[in-house]
SELO-840219 format. One record per residue: x, y, z of N, C-alpha, C, O in turn. Coordinates in steps of 0.1 Angstrom, whole numbers, padded with zeros to 4 digits, always signed. Example, Ala and Ser with C-alpha at 12.3 -4.5 7.8 and 13.67 -1.06 7.14 Angstrom:
<nodes>
+0132-0057+0078+0123-0045+0078+0132-0033+0078+0142-0033+0085
+0128-0022+0071+0137-0011+0071+0129+0000+0079+0134+0011+0080
</nodes>
This chain:
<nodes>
+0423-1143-2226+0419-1157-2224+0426-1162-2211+0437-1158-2207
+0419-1171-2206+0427-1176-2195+0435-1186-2197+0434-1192-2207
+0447-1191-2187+0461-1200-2193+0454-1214-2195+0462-1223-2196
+0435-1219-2195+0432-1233-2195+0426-1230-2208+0423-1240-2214
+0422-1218-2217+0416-1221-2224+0423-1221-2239+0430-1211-2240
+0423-1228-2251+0425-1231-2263+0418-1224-2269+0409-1217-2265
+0425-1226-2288+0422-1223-2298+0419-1239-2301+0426-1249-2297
+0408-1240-2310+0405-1250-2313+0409-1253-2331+0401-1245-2337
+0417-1259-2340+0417-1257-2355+0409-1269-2359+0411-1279-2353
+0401-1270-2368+0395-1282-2376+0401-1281-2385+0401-1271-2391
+0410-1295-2390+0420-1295-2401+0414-1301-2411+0403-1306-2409
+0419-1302-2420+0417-1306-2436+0412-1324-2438+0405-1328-2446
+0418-1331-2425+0413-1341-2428+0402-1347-2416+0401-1359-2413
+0397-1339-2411+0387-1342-2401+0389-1343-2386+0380-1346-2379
+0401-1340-2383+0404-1338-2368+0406-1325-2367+0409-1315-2374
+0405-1329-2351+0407-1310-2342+0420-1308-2337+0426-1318-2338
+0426-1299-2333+0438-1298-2327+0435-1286-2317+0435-1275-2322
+0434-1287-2307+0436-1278-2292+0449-1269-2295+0458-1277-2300
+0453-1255-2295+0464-1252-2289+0456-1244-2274+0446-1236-2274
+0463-1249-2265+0464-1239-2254+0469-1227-2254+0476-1222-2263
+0465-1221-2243+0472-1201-2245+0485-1208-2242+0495-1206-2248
+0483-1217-2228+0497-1212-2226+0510-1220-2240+0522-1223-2238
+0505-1221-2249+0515-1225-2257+0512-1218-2269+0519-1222-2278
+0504-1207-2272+0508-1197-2281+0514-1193-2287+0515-1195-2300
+0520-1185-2279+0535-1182-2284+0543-1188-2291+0546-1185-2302
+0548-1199-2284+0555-1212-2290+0547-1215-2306+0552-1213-2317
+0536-1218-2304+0535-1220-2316+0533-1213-2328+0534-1218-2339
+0530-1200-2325+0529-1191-2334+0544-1184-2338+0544-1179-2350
+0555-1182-2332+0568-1183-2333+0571-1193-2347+0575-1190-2358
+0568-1208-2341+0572-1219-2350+0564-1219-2361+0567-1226-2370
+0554-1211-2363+0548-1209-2377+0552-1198-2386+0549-1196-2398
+0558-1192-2379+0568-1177-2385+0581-1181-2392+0585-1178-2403
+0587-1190-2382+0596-1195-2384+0599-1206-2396+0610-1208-2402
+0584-1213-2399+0582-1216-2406+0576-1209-2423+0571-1215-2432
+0579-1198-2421+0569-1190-2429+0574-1188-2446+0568-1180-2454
+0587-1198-2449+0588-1199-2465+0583-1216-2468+0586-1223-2478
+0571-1221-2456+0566-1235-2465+0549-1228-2458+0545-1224-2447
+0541-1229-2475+0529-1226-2474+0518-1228-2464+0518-1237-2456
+0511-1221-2464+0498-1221-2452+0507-1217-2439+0499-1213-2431
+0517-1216-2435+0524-1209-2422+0519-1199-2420+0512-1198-2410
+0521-1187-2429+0520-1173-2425+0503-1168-2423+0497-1158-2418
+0498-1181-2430+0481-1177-2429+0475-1181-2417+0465-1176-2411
+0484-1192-2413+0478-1200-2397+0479-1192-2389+0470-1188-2383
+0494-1187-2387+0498-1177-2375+0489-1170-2375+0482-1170-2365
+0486-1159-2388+0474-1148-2386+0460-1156-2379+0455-1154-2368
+0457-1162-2385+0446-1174-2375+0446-1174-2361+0438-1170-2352
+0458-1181-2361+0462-1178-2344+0457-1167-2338+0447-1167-2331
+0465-1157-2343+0465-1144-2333+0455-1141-2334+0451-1137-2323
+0445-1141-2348+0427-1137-2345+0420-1144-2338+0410-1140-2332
+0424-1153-2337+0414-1163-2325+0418-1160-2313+0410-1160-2304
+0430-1157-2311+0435-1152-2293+0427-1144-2293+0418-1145-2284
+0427-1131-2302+0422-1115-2296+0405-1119-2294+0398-1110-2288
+0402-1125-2297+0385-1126-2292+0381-1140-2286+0378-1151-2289
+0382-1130-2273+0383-1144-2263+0364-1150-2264+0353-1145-2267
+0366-1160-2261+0351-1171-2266+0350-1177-2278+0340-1183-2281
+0361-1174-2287+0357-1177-2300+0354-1190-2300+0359-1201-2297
+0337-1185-2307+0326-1198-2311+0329-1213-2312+0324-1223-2306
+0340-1210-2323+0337-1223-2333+0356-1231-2333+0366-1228-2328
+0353-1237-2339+0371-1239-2343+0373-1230-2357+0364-1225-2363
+0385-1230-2360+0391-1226-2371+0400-1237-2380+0410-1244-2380
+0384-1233-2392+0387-1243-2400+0404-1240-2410+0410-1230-2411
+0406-1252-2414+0420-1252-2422+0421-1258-2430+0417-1269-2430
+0427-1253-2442+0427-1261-2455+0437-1274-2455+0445-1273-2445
+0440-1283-2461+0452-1292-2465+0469-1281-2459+0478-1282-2450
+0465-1274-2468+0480-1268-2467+0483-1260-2451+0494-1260-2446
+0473-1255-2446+0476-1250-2434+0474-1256-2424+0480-1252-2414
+0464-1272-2422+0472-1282-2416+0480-1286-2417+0484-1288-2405
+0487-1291-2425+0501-1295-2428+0512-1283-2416+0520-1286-2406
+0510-1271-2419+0522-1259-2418+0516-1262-2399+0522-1269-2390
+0508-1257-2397+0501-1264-2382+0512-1277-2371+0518-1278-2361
+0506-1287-2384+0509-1299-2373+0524-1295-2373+0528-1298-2362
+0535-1289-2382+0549-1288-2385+0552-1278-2367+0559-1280-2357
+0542-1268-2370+0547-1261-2359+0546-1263-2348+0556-1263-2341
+0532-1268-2342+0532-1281-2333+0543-1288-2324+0545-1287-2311
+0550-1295-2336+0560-1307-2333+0569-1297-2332+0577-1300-2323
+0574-1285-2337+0585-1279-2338+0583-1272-2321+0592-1269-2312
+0576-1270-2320+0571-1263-2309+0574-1270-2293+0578-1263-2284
+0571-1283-2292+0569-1286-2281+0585-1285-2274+0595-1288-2281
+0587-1280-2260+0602-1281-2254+0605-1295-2252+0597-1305-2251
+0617-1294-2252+0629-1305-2254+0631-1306-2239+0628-1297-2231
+0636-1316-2236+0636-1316-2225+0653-1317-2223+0659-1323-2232
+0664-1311-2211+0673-1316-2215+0676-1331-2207+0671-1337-2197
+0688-1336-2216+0691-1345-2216+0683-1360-2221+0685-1372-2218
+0674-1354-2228+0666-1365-2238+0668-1370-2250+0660-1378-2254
</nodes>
């Protein structure tokens, strides 16, 4: 995939969430890391299936619980800036 294009998730309560490639990583780390509070370890695998097939169609739908583990990694995800 190229560094402009996203994974798209449709969450549990009706919105989309973009991850970009270039934040991948990051987030898929932070869902690992997250991986003893539910839907974590299912998202990540999500993730990574939606990276390896570049064009993928549609979004990736998500239940309650793997939105939740999502938006966690997300917020856990974004860099800190120093001195903020």
């Amino acid at each position: 995939m190229g560094s402009s294009e996203s994974v798209h998730f449709d969450l549990a309560d009706g919105t989309s969430v973009g991850v970009k490639s270039s934040n991948y990583r990051r987030v898929y780390e932070a869902l690992w890391k997250l991986s003893s509070v539910p839907g974590a370890v299912s998202t990540a695998t999500l993730l990574l299936g939606a990276t390896r097939r570049p064009g993928y169609p549609h979004g990736v739908k998500l239940d309650a619980v793997q939105s939740a583990a999502l938006r966690s990694a997300i917020s856990r995800s974004k860099p800190t800036r120093a001195g903020a």
